[in-house]
C-alpha positions as CSV (number, residue, x, y, z in Angstrom):
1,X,239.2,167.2,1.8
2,X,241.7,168.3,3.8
3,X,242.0,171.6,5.8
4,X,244.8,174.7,6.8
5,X,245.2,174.9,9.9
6,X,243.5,177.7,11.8
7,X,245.9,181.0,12.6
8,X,244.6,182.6,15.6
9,X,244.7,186.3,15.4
10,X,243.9,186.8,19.0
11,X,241.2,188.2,21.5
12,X,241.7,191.9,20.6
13,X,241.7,190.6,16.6
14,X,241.1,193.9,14.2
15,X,239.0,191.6,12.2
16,X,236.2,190.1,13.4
17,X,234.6,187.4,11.1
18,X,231.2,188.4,10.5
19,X,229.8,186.2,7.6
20,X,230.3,183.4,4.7
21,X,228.1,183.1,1.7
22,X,227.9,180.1,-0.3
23,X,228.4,181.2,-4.1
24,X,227.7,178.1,-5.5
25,X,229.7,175.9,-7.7
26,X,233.0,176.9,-9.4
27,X,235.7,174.6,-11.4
28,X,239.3,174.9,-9.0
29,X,241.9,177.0,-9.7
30,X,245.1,174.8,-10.3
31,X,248.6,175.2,-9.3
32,X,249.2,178.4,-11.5
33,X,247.4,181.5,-10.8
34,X,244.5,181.9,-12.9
35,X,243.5,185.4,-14.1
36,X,240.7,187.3,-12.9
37,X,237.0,185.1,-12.5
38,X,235.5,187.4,-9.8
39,X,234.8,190.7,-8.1
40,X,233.6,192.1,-4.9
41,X,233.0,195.9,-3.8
42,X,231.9,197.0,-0.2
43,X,228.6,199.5,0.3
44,X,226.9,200.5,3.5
45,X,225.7,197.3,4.9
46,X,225.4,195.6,1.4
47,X,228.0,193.5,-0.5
48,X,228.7,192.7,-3.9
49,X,229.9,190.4,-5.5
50,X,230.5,189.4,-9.5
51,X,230.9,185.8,-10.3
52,X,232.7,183.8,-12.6
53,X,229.2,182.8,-14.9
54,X,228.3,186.6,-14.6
55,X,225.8,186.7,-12.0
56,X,225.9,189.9,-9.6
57,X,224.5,189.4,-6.2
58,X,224.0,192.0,-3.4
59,X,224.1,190.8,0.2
60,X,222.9,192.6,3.2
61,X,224.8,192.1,5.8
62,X,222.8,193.3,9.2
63,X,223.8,192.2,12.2
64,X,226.0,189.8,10.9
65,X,223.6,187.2,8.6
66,X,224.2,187.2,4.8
67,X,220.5,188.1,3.1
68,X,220.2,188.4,-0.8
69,X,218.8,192.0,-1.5
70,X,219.2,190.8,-5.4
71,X,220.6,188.8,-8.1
72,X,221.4,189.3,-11.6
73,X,221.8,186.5,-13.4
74,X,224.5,185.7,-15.8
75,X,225.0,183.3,-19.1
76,X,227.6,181.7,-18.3
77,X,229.7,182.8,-21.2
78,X,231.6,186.2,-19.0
79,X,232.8,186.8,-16.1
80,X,232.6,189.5,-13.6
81,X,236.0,191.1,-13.2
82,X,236.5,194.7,-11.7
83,X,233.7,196.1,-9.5
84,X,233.3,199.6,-7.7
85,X,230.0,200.9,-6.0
86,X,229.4,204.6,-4.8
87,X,226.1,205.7,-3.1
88,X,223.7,204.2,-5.6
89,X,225.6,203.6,-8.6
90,X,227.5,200.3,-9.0
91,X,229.9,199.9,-11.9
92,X,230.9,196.1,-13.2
93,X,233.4,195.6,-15.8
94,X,233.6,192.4,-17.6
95,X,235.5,189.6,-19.4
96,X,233.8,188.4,-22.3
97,X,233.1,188.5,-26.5
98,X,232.0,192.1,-25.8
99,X,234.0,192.8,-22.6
100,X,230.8,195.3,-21.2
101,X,230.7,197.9,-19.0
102,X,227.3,197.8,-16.6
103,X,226.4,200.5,-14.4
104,X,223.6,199.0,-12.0
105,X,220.9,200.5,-9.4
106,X,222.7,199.5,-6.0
107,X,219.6,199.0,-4.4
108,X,217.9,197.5,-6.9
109,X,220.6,195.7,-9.1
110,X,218.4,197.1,-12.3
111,X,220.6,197.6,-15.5
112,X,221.2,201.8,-15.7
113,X,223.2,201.4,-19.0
114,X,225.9,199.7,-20.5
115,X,229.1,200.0,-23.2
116,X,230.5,197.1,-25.3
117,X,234.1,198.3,-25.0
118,X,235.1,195.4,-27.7
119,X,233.4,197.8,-30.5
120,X,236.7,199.8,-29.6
121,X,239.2,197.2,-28.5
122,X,238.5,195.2,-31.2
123,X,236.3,191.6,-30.4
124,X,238.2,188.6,-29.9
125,X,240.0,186.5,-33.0
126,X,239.2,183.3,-31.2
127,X,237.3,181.4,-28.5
128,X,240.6,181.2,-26.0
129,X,239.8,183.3,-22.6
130,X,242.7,185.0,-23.0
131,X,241.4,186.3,-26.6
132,X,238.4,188.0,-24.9
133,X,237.9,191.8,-24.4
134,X,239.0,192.3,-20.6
135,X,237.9,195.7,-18.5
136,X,240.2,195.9,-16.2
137,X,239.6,198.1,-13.7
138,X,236.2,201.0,-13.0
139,X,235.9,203.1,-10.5
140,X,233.4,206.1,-10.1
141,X,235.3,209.2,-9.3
142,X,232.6,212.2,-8.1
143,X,230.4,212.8,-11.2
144,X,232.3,210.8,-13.9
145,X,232.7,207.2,-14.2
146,X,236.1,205.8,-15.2
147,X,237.2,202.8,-16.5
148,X,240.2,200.7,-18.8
149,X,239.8,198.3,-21.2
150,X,242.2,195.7,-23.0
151,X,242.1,192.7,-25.8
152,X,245.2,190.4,-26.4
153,X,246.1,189.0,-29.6
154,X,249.4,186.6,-30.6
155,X,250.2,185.1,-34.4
156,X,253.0,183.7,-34.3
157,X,255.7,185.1,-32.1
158,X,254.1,188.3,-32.3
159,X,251.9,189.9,-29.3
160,X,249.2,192.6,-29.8
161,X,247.2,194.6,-27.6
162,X,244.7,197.0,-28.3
163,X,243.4,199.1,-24.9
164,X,241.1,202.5,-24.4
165,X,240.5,204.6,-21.1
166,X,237.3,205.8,-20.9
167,X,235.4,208.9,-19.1
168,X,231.6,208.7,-18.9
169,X,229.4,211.3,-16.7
170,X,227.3,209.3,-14.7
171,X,224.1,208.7,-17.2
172,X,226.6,206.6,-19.5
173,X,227.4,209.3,-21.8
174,X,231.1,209.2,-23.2
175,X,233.2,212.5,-22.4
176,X,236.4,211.1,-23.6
177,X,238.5,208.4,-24.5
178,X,242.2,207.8,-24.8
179,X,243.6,204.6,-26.6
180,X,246.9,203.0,-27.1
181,X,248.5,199.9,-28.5
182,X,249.7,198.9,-24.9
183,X,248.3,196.8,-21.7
184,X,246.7,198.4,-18.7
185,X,246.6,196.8,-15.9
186,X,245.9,199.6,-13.1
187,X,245.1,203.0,-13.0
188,X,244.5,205.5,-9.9
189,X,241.8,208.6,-9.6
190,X,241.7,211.5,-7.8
191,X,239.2,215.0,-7.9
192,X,241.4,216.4,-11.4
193,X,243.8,213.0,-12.7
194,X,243.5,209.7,-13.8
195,X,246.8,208.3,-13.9
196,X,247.1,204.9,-16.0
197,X,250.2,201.9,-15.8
198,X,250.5,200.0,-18.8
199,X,252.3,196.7,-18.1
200,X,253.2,195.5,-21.4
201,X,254.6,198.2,-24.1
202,X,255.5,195.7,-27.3
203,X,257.7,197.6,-30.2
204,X,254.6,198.2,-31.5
205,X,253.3,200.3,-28.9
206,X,252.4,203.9,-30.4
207,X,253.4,205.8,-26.7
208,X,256.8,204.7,-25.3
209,X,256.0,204.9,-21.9
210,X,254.4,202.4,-18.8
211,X,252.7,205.6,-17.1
212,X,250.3,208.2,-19.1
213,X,248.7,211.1,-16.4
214,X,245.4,212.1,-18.3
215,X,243.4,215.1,-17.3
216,X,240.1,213.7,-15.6
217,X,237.8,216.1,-16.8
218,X,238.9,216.2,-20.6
219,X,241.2,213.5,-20.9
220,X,243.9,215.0,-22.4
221,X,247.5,213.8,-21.5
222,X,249.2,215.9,-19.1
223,X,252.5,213.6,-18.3
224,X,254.1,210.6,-18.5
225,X,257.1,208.4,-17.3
226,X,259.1,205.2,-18.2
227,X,261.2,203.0,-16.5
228,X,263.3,203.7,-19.6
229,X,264.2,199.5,-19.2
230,X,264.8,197.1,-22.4
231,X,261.8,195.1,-22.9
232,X,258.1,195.2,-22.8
233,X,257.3,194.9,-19.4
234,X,257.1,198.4,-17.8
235,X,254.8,198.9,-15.1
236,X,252.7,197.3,-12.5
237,X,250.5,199.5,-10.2
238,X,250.0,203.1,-9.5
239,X,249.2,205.0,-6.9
240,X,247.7,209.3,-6.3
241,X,248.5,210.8,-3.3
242,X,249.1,214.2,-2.1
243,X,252.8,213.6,-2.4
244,X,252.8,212.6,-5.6
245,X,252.9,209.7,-8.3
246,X,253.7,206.4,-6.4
247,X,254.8,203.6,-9.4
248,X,255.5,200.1,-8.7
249,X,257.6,199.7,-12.1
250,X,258.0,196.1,-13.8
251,X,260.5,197.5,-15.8
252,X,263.4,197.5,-13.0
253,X,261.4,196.0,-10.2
254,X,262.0,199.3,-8.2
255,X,259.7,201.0,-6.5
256,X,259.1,205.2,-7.5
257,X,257.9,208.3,-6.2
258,X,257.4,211.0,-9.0
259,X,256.4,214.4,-8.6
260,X,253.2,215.4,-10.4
261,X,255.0,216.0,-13.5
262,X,256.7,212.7,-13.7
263,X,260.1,214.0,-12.0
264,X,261.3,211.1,-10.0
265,X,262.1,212.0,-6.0
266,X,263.2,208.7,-5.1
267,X,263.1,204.9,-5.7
268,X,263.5,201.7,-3.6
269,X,264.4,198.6,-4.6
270,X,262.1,196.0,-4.2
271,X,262.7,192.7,-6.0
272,X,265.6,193.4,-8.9
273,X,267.9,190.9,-10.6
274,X,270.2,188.9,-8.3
275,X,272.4,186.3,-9.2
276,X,271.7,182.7,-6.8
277,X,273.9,179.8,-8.0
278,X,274.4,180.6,-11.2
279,X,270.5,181.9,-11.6
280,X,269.5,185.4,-12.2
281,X,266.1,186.0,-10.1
282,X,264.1,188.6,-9.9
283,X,260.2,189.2,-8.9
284,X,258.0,191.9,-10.0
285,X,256.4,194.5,-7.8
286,X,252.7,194.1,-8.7
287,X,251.0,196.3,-6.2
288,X,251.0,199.6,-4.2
289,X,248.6,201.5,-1.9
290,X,249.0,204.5,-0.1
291,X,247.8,205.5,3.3
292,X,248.9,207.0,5.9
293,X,252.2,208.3,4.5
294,X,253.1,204.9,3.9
295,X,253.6,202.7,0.3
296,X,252.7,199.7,1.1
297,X,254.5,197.8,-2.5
298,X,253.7,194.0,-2.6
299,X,255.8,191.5,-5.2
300,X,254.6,188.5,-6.9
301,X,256.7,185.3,-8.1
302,X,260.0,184.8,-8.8
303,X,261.3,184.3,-12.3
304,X,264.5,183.9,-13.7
305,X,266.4,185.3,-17.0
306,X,267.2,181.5,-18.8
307,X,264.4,179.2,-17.6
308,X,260.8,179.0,-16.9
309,X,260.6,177.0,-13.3
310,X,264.5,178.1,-11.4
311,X,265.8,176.0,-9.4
312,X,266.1,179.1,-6.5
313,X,263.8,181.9,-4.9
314,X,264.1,185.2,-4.9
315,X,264.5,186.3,-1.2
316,X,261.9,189.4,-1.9
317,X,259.5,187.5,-3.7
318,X,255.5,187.6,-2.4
319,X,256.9,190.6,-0.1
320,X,254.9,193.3,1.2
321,X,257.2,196.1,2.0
322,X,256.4,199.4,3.8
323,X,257.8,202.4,2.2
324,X,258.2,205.6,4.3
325,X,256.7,208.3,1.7
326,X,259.0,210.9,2.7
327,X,262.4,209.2,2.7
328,X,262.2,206.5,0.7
329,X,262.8,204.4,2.6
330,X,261.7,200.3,3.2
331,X,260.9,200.6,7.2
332,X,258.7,197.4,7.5
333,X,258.5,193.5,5.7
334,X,256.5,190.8,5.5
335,X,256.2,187.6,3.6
336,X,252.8,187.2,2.6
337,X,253.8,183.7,1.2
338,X,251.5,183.8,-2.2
339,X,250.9,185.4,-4.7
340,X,248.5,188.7,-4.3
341,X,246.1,189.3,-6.7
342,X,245.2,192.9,-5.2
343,X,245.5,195.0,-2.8
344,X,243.2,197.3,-0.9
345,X,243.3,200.4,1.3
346,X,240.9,202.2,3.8
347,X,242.0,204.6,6.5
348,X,245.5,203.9,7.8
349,X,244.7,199.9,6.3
350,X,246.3,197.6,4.1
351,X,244.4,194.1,3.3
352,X,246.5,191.6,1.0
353,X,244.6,188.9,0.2
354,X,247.5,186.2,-0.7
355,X,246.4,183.0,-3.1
356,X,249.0,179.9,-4.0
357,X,252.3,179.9,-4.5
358,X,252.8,177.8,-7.4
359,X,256.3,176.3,-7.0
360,X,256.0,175.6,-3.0
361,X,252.1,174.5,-3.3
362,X,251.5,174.5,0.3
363,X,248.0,175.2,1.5
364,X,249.1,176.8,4.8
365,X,249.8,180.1,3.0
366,X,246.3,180.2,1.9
367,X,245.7,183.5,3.6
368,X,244.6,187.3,4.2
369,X,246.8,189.6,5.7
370,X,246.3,193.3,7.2
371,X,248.8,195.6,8.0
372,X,248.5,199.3,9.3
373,X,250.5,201.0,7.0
374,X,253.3,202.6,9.1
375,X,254.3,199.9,11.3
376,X,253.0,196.7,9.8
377,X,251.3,193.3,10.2
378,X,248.1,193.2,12.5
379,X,247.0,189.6,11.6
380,X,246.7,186.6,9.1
381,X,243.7,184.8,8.8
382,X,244.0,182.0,6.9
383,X,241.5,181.0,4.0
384,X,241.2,177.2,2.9
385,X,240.8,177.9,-1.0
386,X,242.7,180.9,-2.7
387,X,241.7,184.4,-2.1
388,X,240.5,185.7,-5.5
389,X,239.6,189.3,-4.7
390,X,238.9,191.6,-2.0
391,X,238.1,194.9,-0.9
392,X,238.2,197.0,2.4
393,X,235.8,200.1,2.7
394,X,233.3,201.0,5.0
395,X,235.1,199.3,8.3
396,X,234.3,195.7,6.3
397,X,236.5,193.4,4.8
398,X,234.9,191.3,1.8
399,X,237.1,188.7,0.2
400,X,236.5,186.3,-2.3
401,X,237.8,182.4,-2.0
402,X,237.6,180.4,-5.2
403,X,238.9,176.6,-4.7
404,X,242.2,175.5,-6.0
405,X,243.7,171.7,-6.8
406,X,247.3,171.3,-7.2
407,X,248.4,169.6,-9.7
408,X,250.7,167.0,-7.8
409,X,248.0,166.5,-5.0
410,X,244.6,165.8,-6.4
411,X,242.7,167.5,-3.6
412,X,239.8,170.5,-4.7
413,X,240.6,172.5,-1.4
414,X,238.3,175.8,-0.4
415,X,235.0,176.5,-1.9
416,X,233.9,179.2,-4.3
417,X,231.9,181.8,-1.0
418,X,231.8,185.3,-0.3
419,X,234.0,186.3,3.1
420,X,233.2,189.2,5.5
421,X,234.7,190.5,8.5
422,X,234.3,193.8,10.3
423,X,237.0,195.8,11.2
424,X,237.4,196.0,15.8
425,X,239.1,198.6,17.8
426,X,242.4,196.8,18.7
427,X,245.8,197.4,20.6
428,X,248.5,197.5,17.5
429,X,251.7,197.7,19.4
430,X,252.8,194.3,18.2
431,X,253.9,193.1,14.7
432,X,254.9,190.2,12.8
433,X,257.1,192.1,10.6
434,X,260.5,191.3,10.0
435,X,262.7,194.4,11.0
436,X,264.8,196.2,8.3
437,X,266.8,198.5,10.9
């Protein structure tokens, strides 16, 4: 097997490794990114992490040393793939023929209550994995418990989807529940909104629009926006801040700020169509956080507007940008070198776990970067296998490495372990970030 080489992130590192946990045994990834197989969430001094059979384990993490608190087996037929913990409650959502919604004991990992969101979505027409009833994304917001579900359907050259947002109080009781014929693929939360970015919008779709703000409490609509682009794709992440709506839009690769009502104050461009030697390339922006009166946008693979594998790269492609909140403008750079499957904030903290790059296929990029938000990177450390999922809270890092094999090497690289690191008091006066002045 062989092995990255190390990065050094230095004596006064921000993140100080702390622990690995053996996860046991996991089929690699290949050159393509595959979607979601696992989840993690950070709690005081305890771990968690949902696994590609379905198992749940909690890890203690005192003074360092990785101890089971618990386990929750799984059947091998889901997996674990959006995860969120608050004081004792932790929420899993899953992929699977029923695509469940748990909410767990933390401390004791003991089954509180559940909801098959496929007796809403619909259950899946046949045994693919991309067939199956997908939560995307839960997250406990004070008293109520939020999450979005999704199923995918195609006959013929025809694409379906069938999705619901969901409000529970915290017993597992439904308050309310808003459904389209539309993706979601994020959504934010904050003490009154949930605010929810639909990705894919087919002719079908009974909305017209890549953001809905619902009302947390009720779940009525309150606004929306659209790129207003040709095309399905619409939008890709979503951010709530005090400012306002921050959108990363698929629809013109552009990055927004809106005001609470969906007015637009400004946009960015992050990744949109440019012509390279007679190719049209563009990336989409997949990601935003926002801390620190900073948008921190990050892009994913290039594509092109006639063929499937372009000869040429985008130039903004797997980009993290930093986006002053008040002018609009891109201050900071950085080429996180693979594709991000998320992103996570705490504080004035960006973590971007980064997994392949499936046209270059080099293992060196295998990586997790953190950035303070105003100024940029801190440090890479590099990760042997692909970085899956990740999540920063609680000054802890916890990512996820699943192994990968590239289809032109042959070579199973990484293993499929739980990563920790604690977060140091370090001088930041230095970057990596390639200067947009």
């Amino acid at each position: 097997m062989n092995e990255s080489p190390s990065i050094d992130a230095g004596s006064d590192a921000v993140l100080s490794a702390e622990a690995e946990l053996a996860l046991g045994d996991l089929g690699p990834a290949a050159s393509r990114h595959n979607w979601r197989r696992s989840a993690v969430a950070v709690g005081d001094e305890t771990v968690f992490a949902g696994l590609a059979d379905g198992r749940v384990i909690a890890a203690r993490l005192a003074e360092g040393k990785p101890e089971q608190r618990w386990s929750v087996d799984g059947d091998g037929e889901r997996y674990v793939v959006s995860m969120d913990v608050s004081g004792d409650r932790l929420v899993i959502g899953e992929r699977g023929s029923e695509g469940r919604i748990c909410v767990r004991d933390a401390e004791t990992g003991a089954l509180l209550w559940e909801y098959v969101t496929a007796e809403d979505v619909g259950s899946p027409t046949n045994e693919t994995f991309f067939a199956q009833p997908f939560v995307v994304d839960v997250r406990v917001a004070g008293d109520q418990i939020v999450a979005a579900a999704r199923r995918y359907e195609r006959d013929g050259d025809v694409q379906e989807w069938s999705s619901v947002v969901y409000g529970f109080d915290l017993e597992g009781d439904l308050e309310w529940a808003f459904d389209v014929q539309a993706s979601p693929i994020a959504f934010d939360v904050d003490d009154e909104q949930v605010a929810v970015a639909y990705n894919r919008c087919p002719d079908t779709h009974d909305h017209e629009c890549g953001l809905v703000v619902l009302d947390l409490e009720t779940g009525d609509e309150v606004a929306n926006w659209d790129p207003g682009t040709p095309g399905e794709r619409r939008v890709g992440d979503v951010a709530l801040t005090d400012d306002g709506i921050v959108v990363a839009s698929h629809g013109d690769k552009h990055g927004y700020l809106l005001e609470n009502n969906c007015g637009e104050r400004w946009r960015v461009d992050l990744a949109s169509e440019r012509d390279f030697e007679g190719e049209t390339l563009y990336a989409y922006p997949n990601h935003v956080a926002v801390v620190d009166g900073t948008a921190v946008f990050v892009t994913g693979n290039t594509f092109a507007e006639k063929t499937r594998d372009p000869d040429g790269r985008h130039p903004n492609e797997h980009t993290a940008f930093g986006v002053d909140l008040e002018s609009g403008e891109a201050v900071w750079s950085h080429d996180v070198r693979g594709f991000a499957r998320c992103v996570s904030a705490a504080g004035d903290l960006v973590a971007v776990p980064s997994a392949q790059n499936f046209r270059e296929r080099d293992a060196e990029t295998h990586a997790v970067h953190l950035f303070e938000a105003g100024s940029g990177l801190l440090e890479t450390h590099p990760i042997k296998g692909i970085s899956s999922a990740g999540d920063l809270a609680d000054d802890r890092l916890a990512v996820i490495e699943e192994p990968v094999e590239y289809h032109d090497e042959g070579i199973t690289r990484g293993e499929y372990r739980l990563h920790t690191w604690r977060l140091e008091a370090a001088d930041r006066d230095s970057s990596g970030n390639d200067s947009l002045e």
